[in-house]
MARBA-3410 file (N, C-alpha, C, O; in Angstrom, 1 decimal):
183
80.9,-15.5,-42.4,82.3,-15.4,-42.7,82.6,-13.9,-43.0,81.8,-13.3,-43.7 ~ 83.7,-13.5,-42.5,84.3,-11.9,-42.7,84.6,-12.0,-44.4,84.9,-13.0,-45.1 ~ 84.5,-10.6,-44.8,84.5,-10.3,-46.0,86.4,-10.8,-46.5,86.7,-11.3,-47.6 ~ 87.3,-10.5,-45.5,88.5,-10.7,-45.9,88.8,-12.3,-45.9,89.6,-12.8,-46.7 ~ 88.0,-13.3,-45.0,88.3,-14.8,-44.9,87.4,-15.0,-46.6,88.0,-15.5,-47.5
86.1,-14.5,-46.8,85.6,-14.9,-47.8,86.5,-14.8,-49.1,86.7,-15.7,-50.0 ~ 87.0,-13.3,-49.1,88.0,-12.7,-50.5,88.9,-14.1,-50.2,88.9,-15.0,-51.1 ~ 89.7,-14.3,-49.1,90.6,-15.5,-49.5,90.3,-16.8,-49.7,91.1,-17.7,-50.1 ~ 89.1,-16.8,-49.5,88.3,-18.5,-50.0,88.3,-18.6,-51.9,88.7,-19.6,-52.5 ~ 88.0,-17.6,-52.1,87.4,-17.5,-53.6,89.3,-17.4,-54.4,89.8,-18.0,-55.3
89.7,-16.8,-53.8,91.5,-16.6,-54.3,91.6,-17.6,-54.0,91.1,-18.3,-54.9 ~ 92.0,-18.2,-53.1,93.0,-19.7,-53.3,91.8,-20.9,-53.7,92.1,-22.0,-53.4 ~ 90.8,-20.8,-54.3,89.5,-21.5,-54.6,89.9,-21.7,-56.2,90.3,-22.8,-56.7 ~ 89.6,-20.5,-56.8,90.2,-19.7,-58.1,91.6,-20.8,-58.5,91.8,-21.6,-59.4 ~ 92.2,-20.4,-57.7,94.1,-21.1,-58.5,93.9,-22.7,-58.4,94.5,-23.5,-59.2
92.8,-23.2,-56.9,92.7,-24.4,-57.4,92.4,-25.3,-58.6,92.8,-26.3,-59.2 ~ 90.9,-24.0,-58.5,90.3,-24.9,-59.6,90.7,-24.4,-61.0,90.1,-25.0,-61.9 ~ 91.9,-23.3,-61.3,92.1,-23.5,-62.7,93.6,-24.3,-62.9,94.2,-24.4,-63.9 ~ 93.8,-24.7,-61.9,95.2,-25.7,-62.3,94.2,-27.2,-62.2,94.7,-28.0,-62.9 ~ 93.2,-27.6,-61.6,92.7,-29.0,-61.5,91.7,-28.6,-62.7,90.8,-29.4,-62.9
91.9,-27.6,-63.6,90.6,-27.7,-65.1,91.7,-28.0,-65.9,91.4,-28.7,-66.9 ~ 93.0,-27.8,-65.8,94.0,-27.5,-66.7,93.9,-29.1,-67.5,93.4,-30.0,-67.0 ~ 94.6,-29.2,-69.1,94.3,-30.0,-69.4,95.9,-30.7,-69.5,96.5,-30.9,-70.6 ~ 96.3,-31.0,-68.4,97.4,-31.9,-68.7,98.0,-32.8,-67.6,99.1,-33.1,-67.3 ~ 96.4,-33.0,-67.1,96.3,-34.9,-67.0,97.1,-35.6,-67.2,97.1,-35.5,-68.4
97.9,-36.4,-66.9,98.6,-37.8,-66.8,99.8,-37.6,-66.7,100.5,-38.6,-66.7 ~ 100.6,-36.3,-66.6,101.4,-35.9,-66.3,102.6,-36.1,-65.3,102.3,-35.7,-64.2 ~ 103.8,-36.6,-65.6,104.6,-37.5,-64.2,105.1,-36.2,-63.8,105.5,-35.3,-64.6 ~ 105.0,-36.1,-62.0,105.4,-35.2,-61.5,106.8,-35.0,-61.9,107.7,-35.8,-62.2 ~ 106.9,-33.6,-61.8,108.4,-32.9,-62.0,109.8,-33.4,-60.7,110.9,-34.0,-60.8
109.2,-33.0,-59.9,110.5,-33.5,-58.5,109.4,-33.9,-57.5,108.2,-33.7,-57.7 ~ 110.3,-34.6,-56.2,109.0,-34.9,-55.5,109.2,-34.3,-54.2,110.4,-34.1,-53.8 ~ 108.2,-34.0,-53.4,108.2,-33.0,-52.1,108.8,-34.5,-51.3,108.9,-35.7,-51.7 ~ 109.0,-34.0,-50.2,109.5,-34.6,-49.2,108.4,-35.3,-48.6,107.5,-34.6,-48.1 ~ 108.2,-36.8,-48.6,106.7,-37.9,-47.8,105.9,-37.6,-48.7,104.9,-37.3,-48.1
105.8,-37.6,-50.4,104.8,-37.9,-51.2,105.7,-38.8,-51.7,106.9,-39.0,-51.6 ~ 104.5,-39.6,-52.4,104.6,-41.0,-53.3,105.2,-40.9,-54.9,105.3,-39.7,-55.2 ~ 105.4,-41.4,-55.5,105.3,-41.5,-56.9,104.4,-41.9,-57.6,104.5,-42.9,-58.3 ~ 103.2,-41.0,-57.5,102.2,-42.0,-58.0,102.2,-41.8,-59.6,102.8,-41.0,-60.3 ~ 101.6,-42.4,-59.8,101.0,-42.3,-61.5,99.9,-42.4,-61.6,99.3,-43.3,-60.9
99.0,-41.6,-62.8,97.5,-41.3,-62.7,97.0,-42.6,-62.9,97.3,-43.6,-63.6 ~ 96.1,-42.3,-61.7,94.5,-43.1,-61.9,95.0,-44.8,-60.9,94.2,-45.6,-60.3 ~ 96.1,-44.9,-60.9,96.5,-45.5,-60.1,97.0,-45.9,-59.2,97.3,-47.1,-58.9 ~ 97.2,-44.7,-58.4,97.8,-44.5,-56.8,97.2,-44.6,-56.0,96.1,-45.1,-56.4 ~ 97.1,-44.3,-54.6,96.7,-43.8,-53.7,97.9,-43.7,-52.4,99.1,-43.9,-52.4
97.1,-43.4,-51.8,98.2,-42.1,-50.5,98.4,-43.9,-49.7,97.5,-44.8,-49.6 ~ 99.7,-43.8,-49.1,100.3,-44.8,-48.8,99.6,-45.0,-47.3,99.2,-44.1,-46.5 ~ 99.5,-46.6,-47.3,98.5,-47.4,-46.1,97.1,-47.0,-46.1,96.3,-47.0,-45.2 ~ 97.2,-46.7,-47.6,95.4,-47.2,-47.6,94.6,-47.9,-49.0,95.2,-47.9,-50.1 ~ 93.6,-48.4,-48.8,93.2,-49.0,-49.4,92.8,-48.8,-51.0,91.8,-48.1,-51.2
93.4,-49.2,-52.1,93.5,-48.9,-53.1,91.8,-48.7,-53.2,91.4,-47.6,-53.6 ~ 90.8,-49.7,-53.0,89.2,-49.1,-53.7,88.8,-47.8,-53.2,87.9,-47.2,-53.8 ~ 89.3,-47.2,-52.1,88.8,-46.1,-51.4,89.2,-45.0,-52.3,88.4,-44.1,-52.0 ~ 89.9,-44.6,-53.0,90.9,-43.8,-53.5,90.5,-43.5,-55.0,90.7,-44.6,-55.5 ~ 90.2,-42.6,-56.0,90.9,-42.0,-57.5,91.6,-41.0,-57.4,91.2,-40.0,-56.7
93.1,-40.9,-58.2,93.7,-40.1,-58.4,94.4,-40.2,-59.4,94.5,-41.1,-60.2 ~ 94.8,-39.1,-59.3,95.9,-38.4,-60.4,96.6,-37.4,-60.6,96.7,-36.7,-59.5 ~ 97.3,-36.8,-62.0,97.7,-35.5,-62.0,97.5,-34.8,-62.8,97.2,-35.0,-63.9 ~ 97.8,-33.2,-62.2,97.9,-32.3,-63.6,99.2,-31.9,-63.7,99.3,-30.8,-64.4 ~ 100.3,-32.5,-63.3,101.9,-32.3,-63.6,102.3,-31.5,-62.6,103.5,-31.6,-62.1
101.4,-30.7,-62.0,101.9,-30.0,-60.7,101.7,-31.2,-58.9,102.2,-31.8,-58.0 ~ 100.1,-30.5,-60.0,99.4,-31.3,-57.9,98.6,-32.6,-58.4,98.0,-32.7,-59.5 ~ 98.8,-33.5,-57.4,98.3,-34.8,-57.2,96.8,-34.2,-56.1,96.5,-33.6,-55.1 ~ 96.1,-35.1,-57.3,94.8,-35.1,-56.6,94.2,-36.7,-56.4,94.4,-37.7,-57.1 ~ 93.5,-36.7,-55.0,93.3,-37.9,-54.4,91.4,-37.5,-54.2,91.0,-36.6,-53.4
90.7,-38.2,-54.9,88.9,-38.3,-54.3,88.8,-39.3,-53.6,89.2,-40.5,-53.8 ~ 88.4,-38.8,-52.5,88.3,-39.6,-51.0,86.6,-40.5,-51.7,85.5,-39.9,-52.0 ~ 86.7,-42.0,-51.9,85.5,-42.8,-52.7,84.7,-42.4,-50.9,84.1,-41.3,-50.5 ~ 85.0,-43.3,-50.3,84.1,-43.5,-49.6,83.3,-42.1,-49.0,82.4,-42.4,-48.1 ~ 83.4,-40.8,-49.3,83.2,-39.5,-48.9,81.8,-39.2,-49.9,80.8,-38.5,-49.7
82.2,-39.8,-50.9,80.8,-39.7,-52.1,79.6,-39.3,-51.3,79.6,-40.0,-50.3 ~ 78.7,-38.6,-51.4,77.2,-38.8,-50.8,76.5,-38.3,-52.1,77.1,-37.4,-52.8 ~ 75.3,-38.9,-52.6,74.6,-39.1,-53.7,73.3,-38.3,-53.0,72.6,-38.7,-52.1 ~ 73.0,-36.9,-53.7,71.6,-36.5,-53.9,70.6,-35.6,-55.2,70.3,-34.5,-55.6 ~ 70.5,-37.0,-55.7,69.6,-37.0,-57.2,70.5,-36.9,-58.2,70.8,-37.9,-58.9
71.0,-35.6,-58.5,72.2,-35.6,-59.8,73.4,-35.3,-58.9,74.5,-35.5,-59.4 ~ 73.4,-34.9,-57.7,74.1,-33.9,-57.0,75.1,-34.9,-56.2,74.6,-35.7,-55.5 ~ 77.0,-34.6,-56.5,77.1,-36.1,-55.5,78.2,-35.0,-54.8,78.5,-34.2,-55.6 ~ 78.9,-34.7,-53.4,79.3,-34.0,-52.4,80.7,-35.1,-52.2,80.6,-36.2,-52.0 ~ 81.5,-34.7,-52.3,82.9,-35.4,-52.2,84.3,-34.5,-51.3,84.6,-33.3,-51.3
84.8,-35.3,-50.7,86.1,-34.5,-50.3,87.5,-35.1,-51.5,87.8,-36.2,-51.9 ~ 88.1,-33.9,-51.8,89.6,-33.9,-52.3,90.6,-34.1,-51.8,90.3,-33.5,-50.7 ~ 91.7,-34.5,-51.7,93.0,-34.2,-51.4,93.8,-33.9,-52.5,94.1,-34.7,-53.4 ~ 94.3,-32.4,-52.5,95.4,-32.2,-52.7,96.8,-31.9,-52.6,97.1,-30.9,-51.9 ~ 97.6,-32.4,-53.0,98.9,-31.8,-52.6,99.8,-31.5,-53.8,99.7,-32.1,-54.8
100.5,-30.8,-53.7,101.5,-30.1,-54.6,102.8,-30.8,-54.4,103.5,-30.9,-53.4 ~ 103.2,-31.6,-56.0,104.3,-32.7,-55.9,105.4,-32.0,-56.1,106.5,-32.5,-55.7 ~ 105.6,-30.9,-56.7,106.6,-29.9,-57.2,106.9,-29.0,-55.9,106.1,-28.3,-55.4 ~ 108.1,-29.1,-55.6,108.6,-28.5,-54.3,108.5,-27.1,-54.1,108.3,-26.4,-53.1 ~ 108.8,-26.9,-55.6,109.0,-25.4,-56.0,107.6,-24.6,-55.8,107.3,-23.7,-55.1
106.8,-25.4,-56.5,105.2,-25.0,-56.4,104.7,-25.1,-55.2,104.0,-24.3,-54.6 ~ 105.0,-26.2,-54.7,104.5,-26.0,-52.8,104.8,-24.9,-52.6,103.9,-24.1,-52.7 ~ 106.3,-24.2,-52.3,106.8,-23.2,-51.5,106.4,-22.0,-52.5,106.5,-20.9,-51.8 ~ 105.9,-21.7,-53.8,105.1,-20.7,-54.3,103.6,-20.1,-53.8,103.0,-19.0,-53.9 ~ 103.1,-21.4,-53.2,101.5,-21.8,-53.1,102.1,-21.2,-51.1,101.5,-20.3,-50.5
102.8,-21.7,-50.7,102.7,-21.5,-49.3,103.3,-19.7,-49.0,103.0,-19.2,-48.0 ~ 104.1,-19.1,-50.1,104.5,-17.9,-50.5,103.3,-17.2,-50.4,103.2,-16.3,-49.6 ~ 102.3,-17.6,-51.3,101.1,-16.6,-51.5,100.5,-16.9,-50.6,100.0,-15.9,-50.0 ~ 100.2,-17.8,-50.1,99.3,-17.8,-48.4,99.9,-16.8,-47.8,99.2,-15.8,-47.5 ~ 101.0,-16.9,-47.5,101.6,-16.0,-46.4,101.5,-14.5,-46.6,101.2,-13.6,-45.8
101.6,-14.4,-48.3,101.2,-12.9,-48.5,99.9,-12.5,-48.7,99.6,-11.3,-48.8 ~ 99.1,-13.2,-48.8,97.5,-13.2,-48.5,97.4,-12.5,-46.8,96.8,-11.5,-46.3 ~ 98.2,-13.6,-46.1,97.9,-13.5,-44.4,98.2,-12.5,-43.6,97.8,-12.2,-42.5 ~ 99.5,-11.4,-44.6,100.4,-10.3,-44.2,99.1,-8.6,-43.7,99.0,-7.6,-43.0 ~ 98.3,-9.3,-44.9,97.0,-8.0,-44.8,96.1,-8.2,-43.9,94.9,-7.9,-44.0
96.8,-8.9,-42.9,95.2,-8.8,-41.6,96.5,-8.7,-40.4,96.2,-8.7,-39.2 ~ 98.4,-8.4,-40.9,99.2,-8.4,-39.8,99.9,-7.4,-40.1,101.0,-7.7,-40.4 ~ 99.5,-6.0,-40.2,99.9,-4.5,-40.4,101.8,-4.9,-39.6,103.0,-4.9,-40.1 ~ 101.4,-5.1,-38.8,103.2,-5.1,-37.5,103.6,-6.2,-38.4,104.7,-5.7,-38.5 ~ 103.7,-7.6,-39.3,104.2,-8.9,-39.5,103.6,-10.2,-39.2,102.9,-10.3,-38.3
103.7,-10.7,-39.7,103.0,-11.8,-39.4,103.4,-12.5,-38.1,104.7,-12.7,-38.0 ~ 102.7,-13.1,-36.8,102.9,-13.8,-36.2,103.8,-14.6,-36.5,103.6,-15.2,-37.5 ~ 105.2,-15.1,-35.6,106.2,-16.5,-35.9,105.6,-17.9,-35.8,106.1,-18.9,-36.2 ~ 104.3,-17.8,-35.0,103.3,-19.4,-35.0,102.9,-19.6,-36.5,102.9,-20.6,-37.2 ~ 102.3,-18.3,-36.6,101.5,-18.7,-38.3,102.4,-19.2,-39.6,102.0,-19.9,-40.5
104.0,-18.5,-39.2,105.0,-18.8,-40.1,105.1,-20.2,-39.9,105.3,-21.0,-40.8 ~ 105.1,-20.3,-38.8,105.8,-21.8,-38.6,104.5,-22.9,-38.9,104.8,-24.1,-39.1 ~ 103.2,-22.4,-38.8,102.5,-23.7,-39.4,102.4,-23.5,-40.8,102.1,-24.5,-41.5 ~ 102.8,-22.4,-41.3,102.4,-23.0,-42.9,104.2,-23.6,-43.3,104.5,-24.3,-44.2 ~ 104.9,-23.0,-42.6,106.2,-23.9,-43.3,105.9,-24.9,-42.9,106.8,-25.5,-42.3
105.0,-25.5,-43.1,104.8,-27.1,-42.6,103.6,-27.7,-43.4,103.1,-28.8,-43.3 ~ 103.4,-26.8,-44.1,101.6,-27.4,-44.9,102.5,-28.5,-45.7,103.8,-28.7,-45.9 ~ 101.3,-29.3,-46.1,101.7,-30.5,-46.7,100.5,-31.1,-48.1,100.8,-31.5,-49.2 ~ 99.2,-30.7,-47.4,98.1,-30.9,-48.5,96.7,-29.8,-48.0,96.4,-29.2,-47.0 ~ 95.9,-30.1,-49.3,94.8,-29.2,-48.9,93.5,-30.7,-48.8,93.4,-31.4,-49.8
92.8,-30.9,-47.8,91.2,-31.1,-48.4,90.0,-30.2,-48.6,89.6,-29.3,-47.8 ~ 89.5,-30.5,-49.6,88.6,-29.7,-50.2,87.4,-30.3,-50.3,87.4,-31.2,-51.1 ~ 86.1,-29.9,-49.7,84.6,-30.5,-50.1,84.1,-29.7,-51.3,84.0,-28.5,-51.3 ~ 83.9,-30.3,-51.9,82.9,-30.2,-53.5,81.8,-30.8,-53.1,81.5,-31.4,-52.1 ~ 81.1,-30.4,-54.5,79.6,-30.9,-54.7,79.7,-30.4,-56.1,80.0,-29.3,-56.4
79.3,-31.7,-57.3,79.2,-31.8,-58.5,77.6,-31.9,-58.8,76.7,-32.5,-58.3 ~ 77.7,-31.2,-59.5,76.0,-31.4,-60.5,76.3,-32.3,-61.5,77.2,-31.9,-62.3 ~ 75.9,-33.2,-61.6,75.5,-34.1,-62.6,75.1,-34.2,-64.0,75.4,-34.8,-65.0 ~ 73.8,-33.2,-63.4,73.3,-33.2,-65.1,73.3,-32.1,-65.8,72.8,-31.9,-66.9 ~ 74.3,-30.8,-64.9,74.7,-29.5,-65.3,76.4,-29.4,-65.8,77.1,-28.6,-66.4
76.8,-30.6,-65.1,78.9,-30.6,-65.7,79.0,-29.1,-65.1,79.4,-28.2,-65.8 ~ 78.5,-28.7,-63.4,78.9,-27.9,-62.7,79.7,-28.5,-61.5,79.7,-29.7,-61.1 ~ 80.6,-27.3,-61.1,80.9,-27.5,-59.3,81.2,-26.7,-58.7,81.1,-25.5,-59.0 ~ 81.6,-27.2,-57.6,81.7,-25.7,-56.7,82.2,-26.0,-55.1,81.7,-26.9,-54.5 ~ 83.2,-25.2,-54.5,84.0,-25.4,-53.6,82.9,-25.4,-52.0,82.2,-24.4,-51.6
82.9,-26.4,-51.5,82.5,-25.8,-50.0,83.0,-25.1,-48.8,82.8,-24.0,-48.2 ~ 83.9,-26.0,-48.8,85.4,-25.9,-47.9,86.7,-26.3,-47.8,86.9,-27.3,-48.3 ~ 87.5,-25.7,-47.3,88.9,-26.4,-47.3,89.6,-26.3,-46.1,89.4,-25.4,-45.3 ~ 90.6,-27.6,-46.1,91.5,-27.1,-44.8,92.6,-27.7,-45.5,92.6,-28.5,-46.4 ~ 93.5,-27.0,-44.8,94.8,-26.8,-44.9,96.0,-28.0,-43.8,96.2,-27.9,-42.6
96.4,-28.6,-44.4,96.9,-29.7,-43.1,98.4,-29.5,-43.6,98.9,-29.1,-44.6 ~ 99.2,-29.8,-42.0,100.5,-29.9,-42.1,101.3,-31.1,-42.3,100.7,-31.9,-42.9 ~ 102.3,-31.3,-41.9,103.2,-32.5,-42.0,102.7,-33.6,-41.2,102.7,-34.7,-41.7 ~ 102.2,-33.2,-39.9,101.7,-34.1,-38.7,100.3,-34.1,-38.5,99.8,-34.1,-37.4 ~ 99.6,-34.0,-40.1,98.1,-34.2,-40.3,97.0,-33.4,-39.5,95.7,-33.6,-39.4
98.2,-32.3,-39.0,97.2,-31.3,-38.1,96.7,-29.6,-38.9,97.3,-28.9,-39.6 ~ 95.3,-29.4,-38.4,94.9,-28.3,-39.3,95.5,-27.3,-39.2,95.9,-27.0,-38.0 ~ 96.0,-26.4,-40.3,96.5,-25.0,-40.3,95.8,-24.1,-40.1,95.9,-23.2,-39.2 ~ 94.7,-24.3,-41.2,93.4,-23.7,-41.3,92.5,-23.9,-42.0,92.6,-24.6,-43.0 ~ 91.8,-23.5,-41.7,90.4,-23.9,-42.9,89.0,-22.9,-43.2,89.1,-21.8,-42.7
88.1,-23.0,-43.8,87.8,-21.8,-44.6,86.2,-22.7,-44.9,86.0,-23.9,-45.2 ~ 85.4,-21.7,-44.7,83.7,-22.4,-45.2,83.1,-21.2,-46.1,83.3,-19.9,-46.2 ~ 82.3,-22.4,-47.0,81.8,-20.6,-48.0,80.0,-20.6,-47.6,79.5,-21.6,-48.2 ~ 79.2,-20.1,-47.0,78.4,-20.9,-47.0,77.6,-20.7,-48.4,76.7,-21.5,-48.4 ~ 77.5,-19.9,-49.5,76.9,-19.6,-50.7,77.7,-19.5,-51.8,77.4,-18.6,-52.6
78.8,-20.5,-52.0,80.0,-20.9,-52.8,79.3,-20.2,-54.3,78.0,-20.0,-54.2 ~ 79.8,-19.9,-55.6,79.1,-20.1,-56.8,80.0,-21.6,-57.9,81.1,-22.1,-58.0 ~ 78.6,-21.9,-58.4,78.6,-22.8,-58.9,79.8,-22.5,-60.3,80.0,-21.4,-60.5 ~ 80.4,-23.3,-61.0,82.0,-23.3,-61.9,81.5,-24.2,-62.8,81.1,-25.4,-62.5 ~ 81.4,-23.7,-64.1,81.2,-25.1,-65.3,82.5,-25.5,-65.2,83.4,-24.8,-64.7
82.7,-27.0,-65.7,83.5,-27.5,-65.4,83.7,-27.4,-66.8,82.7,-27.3,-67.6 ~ 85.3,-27.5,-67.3,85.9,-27.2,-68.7,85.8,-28.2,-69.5,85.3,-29.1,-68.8 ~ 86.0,-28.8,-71.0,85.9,-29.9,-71.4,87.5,-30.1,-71.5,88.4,-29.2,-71.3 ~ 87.7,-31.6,-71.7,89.0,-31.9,-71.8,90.4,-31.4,-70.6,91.6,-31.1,-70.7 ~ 89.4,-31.4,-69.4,90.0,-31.2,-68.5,90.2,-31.6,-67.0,89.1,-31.9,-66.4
91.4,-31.9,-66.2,90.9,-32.9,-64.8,89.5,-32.6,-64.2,88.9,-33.5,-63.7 ~ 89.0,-31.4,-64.2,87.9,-31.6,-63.8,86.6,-32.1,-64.5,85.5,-32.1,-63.9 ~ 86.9,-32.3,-65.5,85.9,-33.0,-66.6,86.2,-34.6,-66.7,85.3,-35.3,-67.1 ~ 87.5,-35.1,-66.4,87.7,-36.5,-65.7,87.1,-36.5,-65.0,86.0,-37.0,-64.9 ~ 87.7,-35.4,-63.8,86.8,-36.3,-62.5,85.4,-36.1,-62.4,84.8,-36.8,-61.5
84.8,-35.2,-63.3,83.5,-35.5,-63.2,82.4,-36.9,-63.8,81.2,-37.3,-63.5 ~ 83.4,-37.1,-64.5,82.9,-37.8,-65.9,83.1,-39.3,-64.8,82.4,-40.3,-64.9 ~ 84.0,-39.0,-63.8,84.1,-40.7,-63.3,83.2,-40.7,-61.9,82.7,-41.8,-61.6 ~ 83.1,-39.8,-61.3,82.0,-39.1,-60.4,81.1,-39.8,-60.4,80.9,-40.9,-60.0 ~ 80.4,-39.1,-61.0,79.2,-39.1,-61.7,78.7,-40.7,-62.4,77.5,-40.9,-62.4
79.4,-41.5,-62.7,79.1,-42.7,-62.8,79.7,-43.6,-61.9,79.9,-44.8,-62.2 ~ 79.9,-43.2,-61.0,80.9,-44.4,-60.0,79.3,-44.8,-58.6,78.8,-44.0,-57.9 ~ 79.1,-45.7,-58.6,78.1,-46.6,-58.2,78.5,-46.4,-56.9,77.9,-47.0,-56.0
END
């Protein structure tokens, strides 16, 4: 991976994971983006699918979805994909703001009008993790970036990610705590 795709893995890695440590959990979204749900924690899931496959919730901003069936179990160590999306309109178009000014430093002349026009269209991120179990660690693998019509924007691999204590009293200390015991 180029040193500049890496720098932006760890930056937009960073904002994720200190708004999903943040501790304000159960939180009803502020306004709702255009084709998201109303969910409410711990009991939603993303529309036409199966409520057992699915835990989610919020931190008042972004709705997060753990894909169950994505789980893979090795010893303490369990590897999961996320879905997030940002329910606050305002916060989407802040989050797709800084992408764009992230993407401006590899377009000296402007940014391409294709690249503009796929991120005016992002809709959610998935994210592979891998939780330590008996350390209350984690740590980002990869992410992609999807649009309105479930097609990739982009996406990003770390291959030597660092490992993130996970905070106490925090979504990511829910979701570890339910992780980690979920059979």
């Amino acid at each position: 991976m180029s040193s500049l795709a890496s720098l932006r893995y760890y930056v937009i890695l960073t904002a994720l994971l200190l708004l999903l440590t943040s501790s304000a959990f159960g939180q009803s979204p502020p306004e709702k983006v255009a084709g998201t749900e109303n969910l409410s924690s711990k009991e939603s899931v993303p529309s036409g699918t199966d409520k057992s496959e699915w835990y989610a919730g919020y931190n008042g901003e972004l709705q997060f979805e753990i894909e169950l069936s994505s789980l893979q179990r090795e010893g303490n160590i369990i590897y999961f994909w996320e879905k997030t999306t940002w329910v606050s309109a305002k916060k989407r178009e802040e989050f797709i703001e800084a992408q764009l000014n992230y993407i401006k430093r590899s377009y000296p002349q402007g940014i391409p009008q294709d690249i503009n026009n796929k991120w005016s269209r992002y809709k959610y991120t998935m994210t592979r993790y891998v939780i330590d179990c008996n350390n209350a660690l984690n740590r980002g693998l990869s992410m992609a970036y999807y649009d309105n019509d479930e097609k990739i924007i982009d996406s990003v691999d770390t291959p030597e990610p660092n490992w993130t204590r996970i905070l106490p009293d925090s979504i990511g200390m829910e979701k570890y705590q339910f992780i980690c015991k979920y059979q």
